[in-house]
N, C-alpha and C positions, 0 to 999 in steps of 0.2 A: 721513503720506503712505505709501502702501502700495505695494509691488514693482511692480505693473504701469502706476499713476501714475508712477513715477521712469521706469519704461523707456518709457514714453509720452514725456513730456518730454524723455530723452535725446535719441529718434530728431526730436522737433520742433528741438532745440534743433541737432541736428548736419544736420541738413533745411537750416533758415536759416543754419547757418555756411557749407555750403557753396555755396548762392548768393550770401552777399555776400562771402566772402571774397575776396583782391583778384584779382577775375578782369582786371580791369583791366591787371595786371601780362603779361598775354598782347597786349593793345594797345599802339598805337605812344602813346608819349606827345607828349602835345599841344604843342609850343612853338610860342612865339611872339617875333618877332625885333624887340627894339627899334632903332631905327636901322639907319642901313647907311651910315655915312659912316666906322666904322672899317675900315678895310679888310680884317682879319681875318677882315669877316664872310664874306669869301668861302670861308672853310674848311667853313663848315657850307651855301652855299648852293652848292657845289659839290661837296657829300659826293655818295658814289656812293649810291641810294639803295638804304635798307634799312628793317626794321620795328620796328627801335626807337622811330624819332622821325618826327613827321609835322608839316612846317610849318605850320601853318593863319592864321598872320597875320603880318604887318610893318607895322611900326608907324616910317611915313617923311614927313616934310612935303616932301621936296628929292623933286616927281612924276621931273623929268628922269633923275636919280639911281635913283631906281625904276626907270624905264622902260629905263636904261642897262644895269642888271646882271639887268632880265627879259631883255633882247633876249640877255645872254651865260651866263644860267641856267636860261631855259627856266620859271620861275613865271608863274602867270595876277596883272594888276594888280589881279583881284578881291579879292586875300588883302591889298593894299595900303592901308593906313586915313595918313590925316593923324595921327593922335597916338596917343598911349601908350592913353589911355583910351578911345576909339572903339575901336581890335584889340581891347586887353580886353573889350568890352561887347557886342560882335560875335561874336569869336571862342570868348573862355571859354578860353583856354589853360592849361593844369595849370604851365608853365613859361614861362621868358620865358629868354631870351637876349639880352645889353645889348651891342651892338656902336655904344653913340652915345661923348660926348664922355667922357671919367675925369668931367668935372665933374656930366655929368648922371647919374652911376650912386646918388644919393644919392634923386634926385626918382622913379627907377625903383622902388626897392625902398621908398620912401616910398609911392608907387602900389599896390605887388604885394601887399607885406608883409599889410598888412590884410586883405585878399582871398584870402591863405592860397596865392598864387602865389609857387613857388620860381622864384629868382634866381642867373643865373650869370653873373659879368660879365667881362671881358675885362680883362686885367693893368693896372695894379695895382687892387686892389680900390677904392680912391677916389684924391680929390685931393689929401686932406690927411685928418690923423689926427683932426680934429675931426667930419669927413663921417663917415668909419671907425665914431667910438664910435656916431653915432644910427644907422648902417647896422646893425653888429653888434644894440644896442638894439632895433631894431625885428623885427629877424630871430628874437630869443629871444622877444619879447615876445609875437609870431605865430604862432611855431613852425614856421618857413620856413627849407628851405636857403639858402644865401645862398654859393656858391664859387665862386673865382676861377679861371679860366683863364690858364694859362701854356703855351708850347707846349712846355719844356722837360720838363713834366707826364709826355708821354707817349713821352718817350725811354726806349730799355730800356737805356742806356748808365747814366742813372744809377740806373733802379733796381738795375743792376747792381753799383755803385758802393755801394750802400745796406747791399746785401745783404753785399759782400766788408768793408765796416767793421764789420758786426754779427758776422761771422765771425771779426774779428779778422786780417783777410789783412794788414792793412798797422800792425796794433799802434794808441796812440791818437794822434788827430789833432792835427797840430801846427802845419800852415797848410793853409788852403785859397785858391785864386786864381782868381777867377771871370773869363774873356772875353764880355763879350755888347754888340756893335756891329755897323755898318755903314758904308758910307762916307756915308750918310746920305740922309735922307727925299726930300729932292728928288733927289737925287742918282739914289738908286733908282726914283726914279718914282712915288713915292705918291703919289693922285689930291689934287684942289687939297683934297674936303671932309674928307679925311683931315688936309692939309698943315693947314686952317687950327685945326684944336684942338691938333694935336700940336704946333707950333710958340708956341701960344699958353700964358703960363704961368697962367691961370687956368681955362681949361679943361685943362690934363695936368697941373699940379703945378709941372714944371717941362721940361728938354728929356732928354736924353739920360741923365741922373739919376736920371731917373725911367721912362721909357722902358725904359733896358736893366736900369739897378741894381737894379730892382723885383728881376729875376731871381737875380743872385745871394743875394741876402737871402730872396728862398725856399727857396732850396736850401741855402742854410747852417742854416735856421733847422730844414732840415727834417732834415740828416745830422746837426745836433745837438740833436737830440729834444728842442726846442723852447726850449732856451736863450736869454734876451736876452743880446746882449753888454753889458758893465759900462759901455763907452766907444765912440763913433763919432765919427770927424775923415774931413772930406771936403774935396778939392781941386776945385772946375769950372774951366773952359776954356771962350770962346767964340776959338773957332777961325777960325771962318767968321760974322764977324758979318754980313757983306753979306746971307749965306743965312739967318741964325738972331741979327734982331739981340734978340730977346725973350729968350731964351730960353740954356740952355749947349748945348754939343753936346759938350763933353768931360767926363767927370768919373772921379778914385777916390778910393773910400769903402775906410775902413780901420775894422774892427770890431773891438775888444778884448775876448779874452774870458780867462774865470781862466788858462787854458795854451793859448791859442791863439790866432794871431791869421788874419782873414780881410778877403782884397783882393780889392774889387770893380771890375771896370776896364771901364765903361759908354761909349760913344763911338759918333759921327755922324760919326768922322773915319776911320774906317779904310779901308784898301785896298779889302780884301773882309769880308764876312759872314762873321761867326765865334762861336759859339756853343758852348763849352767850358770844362772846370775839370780845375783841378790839386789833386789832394788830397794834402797828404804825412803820413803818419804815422811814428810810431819807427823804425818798418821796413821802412818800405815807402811803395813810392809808385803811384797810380792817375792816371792821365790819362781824362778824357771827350773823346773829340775832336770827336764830332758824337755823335747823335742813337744810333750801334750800334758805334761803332771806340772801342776801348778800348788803353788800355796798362795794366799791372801789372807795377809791377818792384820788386826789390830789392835793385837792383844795375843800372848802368848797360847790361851787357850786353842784359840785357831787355827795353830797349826798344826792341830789332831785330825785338821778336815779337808785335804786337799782336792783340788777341782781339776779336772781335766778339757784341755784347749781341744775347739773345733778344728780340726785340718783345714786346713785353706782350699779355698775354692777354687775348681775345675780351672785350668789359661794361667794361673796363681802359685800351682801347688807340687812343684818343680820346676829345676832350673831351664828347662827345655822346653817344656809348656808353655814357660811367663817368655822364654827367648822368642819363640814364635808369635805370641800374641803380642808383644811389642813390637816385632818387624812389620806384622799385618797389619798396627794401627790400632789391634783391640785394648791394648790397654800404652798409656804413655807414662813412659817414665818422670819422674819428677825428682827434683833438683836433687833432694834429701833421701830419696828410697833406699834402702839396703843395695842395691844393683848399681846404681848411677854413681858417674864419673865423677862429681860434684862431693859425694859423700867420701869415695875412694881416696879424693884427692888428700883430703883431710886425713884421711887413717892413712895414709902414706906420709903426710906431713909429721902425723902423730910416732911412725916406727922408726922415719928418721932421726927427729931429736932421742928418739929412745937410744937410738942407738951411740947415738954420741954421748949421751949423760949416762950411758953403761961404760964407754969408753974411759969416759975423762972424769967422773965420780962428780960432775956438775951435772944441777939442774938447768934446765933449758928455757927460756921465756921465748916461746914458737914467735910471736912478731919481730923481737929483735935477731931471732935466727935465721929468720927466712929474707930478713931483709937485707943480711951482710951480701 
């Protein structure tokens, strides 16, 4: 092939790169909303609107329910299909968004998976860790993202917290103590098609255990770069059986790991809503208190002086943001992130043993459980 054949083909071949390349990535990405009886899902059907992401279907059989949170968000019920597969077939979504029951997020990514539609579903990734393995399964086998939303995701409190342990601010970790409750579902006013899965233990898992505990075990799993713990012992509580008589609304899981132990303390029972961790290290200690109010101390004195966390940055700093910038390739997920399948799988491994050592009043050693 001769010099002016190769610089023919160069300019053909950089011609067609740069019309297919992904110009796409300048478009909003396509999602599509399964369900709307989590209630969560009002965080994205009330985002302020912007050109990352463009709804183009919901996928609801409950019309009233529809009609309810069009009259309070403003969508036409044109984008509105009865099932998963109708939106799909209709609309063509690049992504899907699962705000239905924890039990149906199996039958979702069953649906999307094959159709090369990435999935992001709403905490915890499933309902049991049997769901988990054929979700993950699927997810590789497609080659589909598959990540979980959590809202403590997008705190800049703990990536703050992330950053000052990789620094070394507080030496290494010696216990961590997770808070993540309410004074509980009804209590707060979650609507009835919310109340009837989350209270129900075969559509959630189970109550309050799984509900809030989801969270601490991603966040332990994620400050310790993806460690399982050796051993999990978990206590539940039905507090208020009148309100929750299916289900626990109390629970703490207690995680063992080679030098460290971690308390997860999940409840429907509290005063107020609280959503915090306590890290202690050799040297030092970090408080999250919410979502940007921090402590750092090493020494009692300090913690007269609290510091407040930068917001996460722009593609980062929501669940829909980081959804799009991952699908367009701006940012890649890795193994241990708070989102990824990898980390999930773990804090699913972790709600199962909990769940049986609330059962059965044994503690659980995760390798020899997961291996019977």
């Amino acid at each position: 092939m001769n010099i002016k054949l190769i610089f023919c083909f160069l300019l053909i071949f950089n011609s067609l790169w740069a019309q297919n390349r992904p110009e796409k990535s300048t478009k909003p990405l396509r999602i599509g909303i399964v369900g709307l009886t989590h209630s969560h899902v009002h965080w994205i059907l009330g985002r302020p609107k912007a050109d990352d992401i463009e709804i183009v279907g919901i996928a609801e059989p409950n019309r009233a329910l529809a009609e309810q949170f069009a009259q309070r968000h403003g969508y036409s019920m044109d984008i509105v299909f009865n099932s998963l597969e109708e939106m799909i077939q209709k609309t063509k979504p690049e992504a899907v968004t699962a705000f239905n029951s924890i039990y149906e997020h199996l039958a979702t990514v069953e649906y999307c998976a094959p159709r090369g539609i990435h999935v992001m579903v709403e905490k915890p990734l499933a309902v049991s860790y049997e769901h988990t393995q054929k979700m993950i399964a699927l997810a590789k086998k497609h080659n589909i993202l598959l990540l979980t939303n959590y809202e403590t995701t997008w705190y800049g409190s703990n990536e703050k917290a992330y950053q000052l342990i990789k620094e070394g601010a507080i030496g290494e970790i010696r216990k961590m103590v997770f808070h993540y409750g309410h004074p509980g579902p009804i209590e707060i006013g979650c609507n009835k098609e919310f109340l009837d899965f989350l209270t129900d233990p075969n559509l959630n898992g189970a109550g309050a255990l799984t509900d809030f505990g989801c969270y601490g075990a991603n966040l332990a799993t994620w400050l310790l770069n993806g460690q399982k713990p050796i051993a999990v012992s978990c206590i539940t509580h039905q507090i208020k059986p009148h309100l929750y008589p299916k289900v626990d609304d109390d629970a703490t899981i207690i995680l063992k790991y080679k030098d460290l132990q971690v308390v997860i303390q999940a409840s429907w029972c509290w005063t107020y809503s609280r959503k915090d961790a306590e890290i202690y290290g050799r040297k030092g200690i970090i408080e999250c208190l919410n979502g940007a109010d921090m402590i750092l101390a090493t020494k009692i004195e300090d913690r007269g002086n609290p510091i407040k966390a930068s917001p996460l940055p722009e593609g980062r700093n929501d669940p829909f943001a980081y959804f799009a910038s991952v699908v367009r390739g701006k940012i890649q997920v890795k193994p241990n992130d708070l989102s990824a399948m990898e980390n999930n799988q773990i804090v699913m491994m972790i709600l199962e043993a909990a769940k049986y050592s609330a059962k059965t009043g044994e503690t659980v050693i995760l390798e020899k459980f997961f291996d019977k």
